[in-house]
N, C-alpha and C positions, 0 to 999 in steps of 0.2 A: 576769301577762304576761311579768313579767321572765326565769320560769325557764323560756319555753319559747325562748327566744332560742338558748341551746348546741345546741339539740336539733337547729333548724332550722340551723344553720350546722354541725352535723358531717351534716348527711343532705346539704348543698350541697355539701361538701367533698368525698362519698362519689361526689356525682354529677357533678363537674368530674373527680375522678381517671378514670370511666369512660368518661370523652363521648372522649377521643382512638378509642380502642380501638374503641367501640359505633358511634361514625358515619362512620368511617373517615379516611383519609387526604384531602386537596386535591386532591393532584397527583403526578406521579413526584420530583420532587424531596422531597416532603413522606415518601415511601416509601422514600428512600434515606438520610436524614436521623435520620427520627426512628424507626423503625421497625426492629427486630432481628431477627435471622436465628430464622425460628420461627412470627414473627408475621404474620397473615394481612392483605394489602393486596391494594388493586382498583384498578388503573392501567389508565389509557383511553390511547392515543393513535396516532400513525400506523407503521405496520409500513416499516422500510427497507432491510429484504435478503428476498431468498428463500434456497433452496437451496445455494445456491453456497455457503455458510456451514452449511452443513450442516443440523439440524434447531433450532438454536439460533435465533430472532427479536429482532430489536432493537428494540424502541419507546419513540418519543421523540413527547414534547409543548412547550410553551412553554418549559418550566421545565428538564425533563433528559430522558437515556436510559436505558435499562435493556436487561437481555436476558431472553429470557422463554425458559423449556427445562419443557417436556411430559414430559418423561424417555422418550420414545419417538416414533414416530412419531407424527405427530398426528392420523391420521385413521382411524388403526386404537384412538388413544381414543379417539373417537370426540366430536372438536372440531375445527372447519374448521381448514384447514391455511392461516395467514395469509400474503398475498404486499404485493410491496411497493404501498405506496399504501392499503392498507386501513387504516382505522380500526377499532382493537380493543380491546375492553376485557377485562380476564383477573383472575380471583379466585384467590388462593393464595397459600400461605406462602414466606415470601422463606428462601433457602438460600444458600450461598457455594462457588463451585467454584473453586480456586486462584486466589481473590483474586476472581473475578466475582461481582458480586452478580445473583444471578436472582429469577425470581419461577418458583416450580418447583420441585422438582415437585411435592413434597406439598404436601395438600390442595387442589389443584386444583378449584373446584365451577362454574366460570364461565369458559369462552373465546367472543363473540362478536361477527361480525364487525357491527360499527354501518354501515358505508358503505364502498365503493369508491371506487378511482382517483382519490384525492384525491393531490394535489401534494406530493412530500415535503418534511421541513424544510431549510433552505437549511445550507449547507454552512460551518463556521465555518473560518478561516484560521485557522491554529497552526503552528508550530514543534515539530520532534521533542520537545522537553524539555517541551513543554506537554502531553505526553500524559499523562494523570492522571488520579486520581479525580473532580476536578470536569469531564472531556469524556467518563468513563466510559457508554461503550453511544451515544454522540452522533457524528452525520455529521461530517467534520472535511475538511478539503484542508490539504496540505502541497505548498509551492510550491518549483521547482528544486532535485529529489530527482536524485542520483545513488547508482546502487545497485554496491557493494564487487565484486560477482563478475556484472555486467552483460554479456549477451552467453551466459550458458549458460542452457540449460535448468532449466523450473521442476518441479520435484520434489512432489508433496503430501507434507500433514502436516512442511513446513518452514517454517523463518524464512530470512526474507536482509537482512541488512546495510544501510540508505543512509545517507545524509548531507544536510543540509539549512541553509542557514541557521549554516554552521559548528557543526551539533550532529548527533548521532548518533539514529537510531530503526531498527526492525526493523519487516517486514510476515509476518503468518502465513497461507500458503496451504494451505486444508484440502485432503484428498483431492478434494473434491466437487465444488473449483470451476474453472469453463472454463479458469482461467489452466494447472492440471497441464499440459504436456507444448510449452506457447508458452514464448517467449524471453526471459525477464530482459533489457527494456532497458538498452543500453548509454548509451545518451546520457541528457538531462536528461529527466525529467521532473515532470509534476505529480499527485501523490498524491491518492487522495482514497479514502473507505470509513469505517470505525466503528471507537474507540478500543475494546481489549478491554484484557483484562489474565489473564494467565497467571503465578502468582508460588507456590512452593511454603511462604513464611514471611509472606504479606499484604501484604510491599513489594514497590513495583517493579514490572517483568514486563508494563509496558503495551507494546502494540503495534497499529497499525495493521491492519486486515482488510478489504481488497482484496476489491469485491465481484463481480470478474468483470476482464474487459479493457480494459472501458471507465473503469475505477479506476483506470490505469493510458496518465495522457496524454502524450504528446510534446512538446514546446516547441517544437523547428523541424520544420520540413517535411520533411526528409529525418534519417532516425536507423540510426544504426546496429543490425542482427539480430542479430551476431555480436559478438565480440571481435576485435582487432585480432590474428591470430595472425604470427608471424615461425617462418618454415620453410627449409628445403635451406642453414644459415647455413654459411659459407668463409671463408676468410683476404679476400676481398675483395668477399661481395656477401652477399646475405639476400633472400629474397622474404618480401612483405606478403600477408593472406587476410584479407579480410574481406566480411561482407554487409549489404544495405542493405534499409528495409523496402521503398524505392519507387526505379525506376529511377535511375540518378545515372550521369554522368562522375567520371572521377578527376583528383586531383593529389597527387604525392607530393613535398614543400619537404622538402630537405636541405642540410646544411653543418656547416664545421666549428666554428659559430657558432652561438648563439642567434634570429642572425642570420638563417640559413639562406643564403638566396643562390641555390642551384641548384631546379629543379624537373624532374619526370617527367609526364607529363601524355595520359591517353587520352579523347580526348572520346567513346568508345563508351556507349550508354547501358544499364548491366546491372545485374542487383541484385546478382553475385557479383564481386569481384575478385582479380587475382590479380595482384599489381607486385612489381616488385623494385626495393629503393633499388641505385642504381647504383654500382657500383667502388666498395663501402666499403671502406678500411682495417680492420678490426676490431682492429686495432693501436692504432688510433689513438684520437681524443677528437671527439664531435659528437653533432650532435642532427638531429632529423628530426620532419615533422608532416605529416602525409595529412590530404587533405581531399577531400570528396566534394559534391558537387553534384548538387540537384534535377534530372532532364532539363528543356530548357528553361524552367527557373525559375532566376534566380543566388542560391540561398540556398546556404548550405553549413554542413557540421557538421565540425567539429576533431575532431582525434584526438591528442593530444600524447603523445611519449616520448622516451626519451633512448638514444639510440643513438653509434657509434664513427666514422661515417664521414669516407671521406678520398677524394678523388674523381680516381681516375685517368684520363689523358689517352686518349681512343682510345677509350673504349666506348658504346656504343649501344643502346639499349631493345627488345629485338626484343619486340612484338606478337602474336607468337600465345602459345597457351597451353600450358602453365604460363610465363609471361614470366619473364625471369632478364636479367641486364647481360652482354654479352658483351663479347671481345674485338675 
């Protein structure tokens, strides 16, 4: 009896190294973990972009995300083409495209949808610098983003710059999604969409993916469309342009203080404006801050910069348009 003991414990040992591999993974974390670029896993869980992200799919369950890429279109392989809310389970070998981990495209034997219009996962609060492998392919919100060149047009197949939380992160909008050709908020807002990561050496290179407009929310009620532009500038005057997304009155606070002191002020309610700070010196040293106003609502959105002005005796705001300070 005693010599059949090694026998039975190397045929256990043969069958414990195999049981990962033969019965597959738990779950998406268990496939991102333990699991190498090559090796074939079966991740089930809920779909949280469509299109707008182009043909790439994110799915996430309890534990983590992932992204799931067909290497093609998906319905010309002839595998439903997942939207968000679907529950789906996908067989294939995991592959790595500048730093993302996918499940795709080889060996692809299994894309089906289990169930619809189920409720996606809830959206974690993070910080730019918490973008990383452990929120890789996961719904995320990032709270009072201000974006570097806010107010210009959005470009596909770019990155753009915010700030958040005193840290730095970038968002990438593909050709495909609604945001191309809408406005880079200028005011605050709140982020929200799926951590990717684009890196050509495996560090770094995460970024936020913005899955449409709605990813993209406002904090106050009235926000700036444009950038604040300063145009027709003279030894004594400058006009302000700016646009607003929802009607608003204007006020334009100057001086030659932090202080400020003086104000301009059109209660007209437009989405476009067009002010001039009055009798600047441009010689001189000051500051100035425009502020804009919901139509009857009192909220209002700051605009701060640092300007020269010096405010001479005698001049007046004329009203119509292009408005300038006259004599």
């Amino acid at each position: 009896m005693n010599t059949s003991f090694p026998l039975f414990s190397v045929l256990l040992g043969a069958s414990l190294l195999m049981s990962a591999d033969s019965m597959g993974q738990s779950d998406i974390l268990d496939a991102r973990t333990n699991y190498g670029v090559g090796q074939t896993v079966t991740v089930t869980g809920i779909i949280t972009n469509d299109g707008n992200l182009g043909i790439v799919r994110y799915l996430q369950d309890a534990t983590a995300g992932i992204a799931l890429y067909p290497g093609g279109d998906w319905t010309s392989n002839g595998w439903p083409d997942p939207q968000p809310g679907d529950e789906v389970t996908m067989t294939a070998a995991l592959s790595e495209y500048n730093g993302l981990l996918e499940v795709g495209p080889d060996a692809i034997t299994n894309v089906e949808v289990l169930s619809t219009g189920n409720a996606l996962p809830d959206f974690q609060t993070i910080t730019p610098a918490e973008m990383n492998e452990s929120f890789e392919g996961e719904l995320v919100a990032i709270e009072g983003a201000m974006f570097t060149n806010g107010g210009t047009p959005i470009s596909g197949n770019s990155t753009y710059s915010f700030s958040a939380n005193g840290e730095d992160g970038i968002i990438y909008v593909r050709n495909d999604n609604e945001l191309v050709g809408q406005i880079l908020p200028a005011g605050e807002v709140n982020l929200f969409g799926v951590v990717s990561q684009f890196t050509f050496d495996g560090f770094g290179g995460y970024q936020l993916l913005p899955r449409g407009s709605a990813d993209l929310v406002p904090t106050s009620a009235i926000n700036l469309s444009t950038q604040v532009d300063q145009t027709n500038i003279t030894t004594t005057s400058f006009d302000l342009v700016w646009n607003t997304d929802v009607l608003g009155n204007s006020i334009v606070e100057y001086g030659e203080t932090p202080a400020l002191g003086n104000t301009i002020s059109d209660e007209a309610a437009v989405l476009d404006s067009h002010r001039p700070d009055t009798g600047f010196d441009l010689l001189g040293a000051g500051d100035f801050r425009r502020r804009r106003r919901l139509h009857r609502f009192c909220h209002s959105a700051l605009c701060h910069g640092v300007r020269k002005p010096r405010l001479h005796p005698g001049l007046f705001c004329d009203h119509s348009r292009p408005q300038r300070c006259h004599r």
